[in-house]
C-alpha positions in Angstrom: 0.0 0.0 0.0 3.0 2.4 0.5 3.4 2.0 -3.5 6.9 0.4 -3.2 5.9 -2.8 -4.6 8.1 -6.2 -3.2 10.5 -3.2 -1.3 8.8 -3.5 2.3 12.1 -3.5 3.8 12.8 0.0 3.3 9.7 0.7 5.7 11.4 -0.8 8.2 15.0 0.4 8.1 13.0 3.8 8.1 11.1 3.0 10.9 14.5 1.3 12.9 16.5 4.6 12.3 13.7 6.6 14.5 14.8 8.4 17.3 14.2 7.2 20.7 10.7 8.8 21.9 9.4 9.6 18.8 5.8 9.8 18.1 5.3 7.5 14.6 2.8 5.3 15.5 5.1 2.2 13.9 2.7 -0.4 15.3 0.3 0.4 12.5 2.6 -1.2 10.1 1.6 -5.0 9.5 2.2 -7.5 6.7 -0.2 -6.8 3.4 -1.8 -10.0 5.0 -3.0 -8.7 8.4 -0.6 -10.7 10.4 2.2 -9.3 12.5 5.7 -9.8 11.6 7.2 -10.7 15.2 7.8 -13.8 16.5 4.0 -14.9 18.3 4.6 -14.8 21.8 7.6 -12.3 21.7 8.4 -8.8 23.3 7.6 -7.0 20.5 5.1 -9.0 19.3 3.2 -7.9 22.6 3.6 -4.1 22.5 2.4 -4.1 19.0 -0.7 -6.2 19.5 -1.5 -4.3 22.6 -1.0 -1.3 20.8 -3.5 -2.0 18.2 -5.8 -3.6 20.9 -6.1 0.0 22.6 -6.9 1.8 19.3 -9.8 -0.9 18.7 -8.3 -3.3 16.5 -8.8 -6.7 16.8 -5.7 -9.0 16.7 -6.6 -12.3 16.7 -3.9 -15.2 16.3 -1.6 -12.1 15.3 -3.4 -11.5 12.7 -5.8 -8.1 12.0 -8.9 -8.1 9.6 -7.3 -6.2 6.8 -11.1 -6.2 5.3 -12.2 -4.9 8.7 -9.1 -2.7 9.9 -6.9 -2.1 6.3 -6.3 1.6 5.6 -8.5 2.7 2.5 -7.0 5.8 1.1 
């Protein structure tokens, strides 16, 4: 959706090069399938699920509803 076609990973070196306390909301970003790209179960995993959770998202077997919760420009 960020029109870079099979380049994701230059979202997330961008998004690793942030300085500490800034206010991106990185959590948003999720695989074009809904699921989350950290290890089920890990620390990250965790603060990006929960971070969703508290904006009303469902996550569900670390996956979101991309019908349901997908950005529609």
């Amino acid at each position: 959706m960020a029109g870079l076609g099979r380049q994701a990973r230059y979202i997330g070196k961008a998004l690793g090069k942030l300085p500490e306390g800034h206010s991106i909301p990185w959590y948003r970003v999720i695989r074009s399938n809904g699921q989350i790209a950290f290890p089920l179960g890990s620390e990250r995993f965790e603060t990006q699920a929960q971070s969703l959770r508290e904006e009303g998202v469902e996550v569900i077997d670390g996956r979101v509803s991309m019908r349901r919760f997908g950005w529609r420009p």
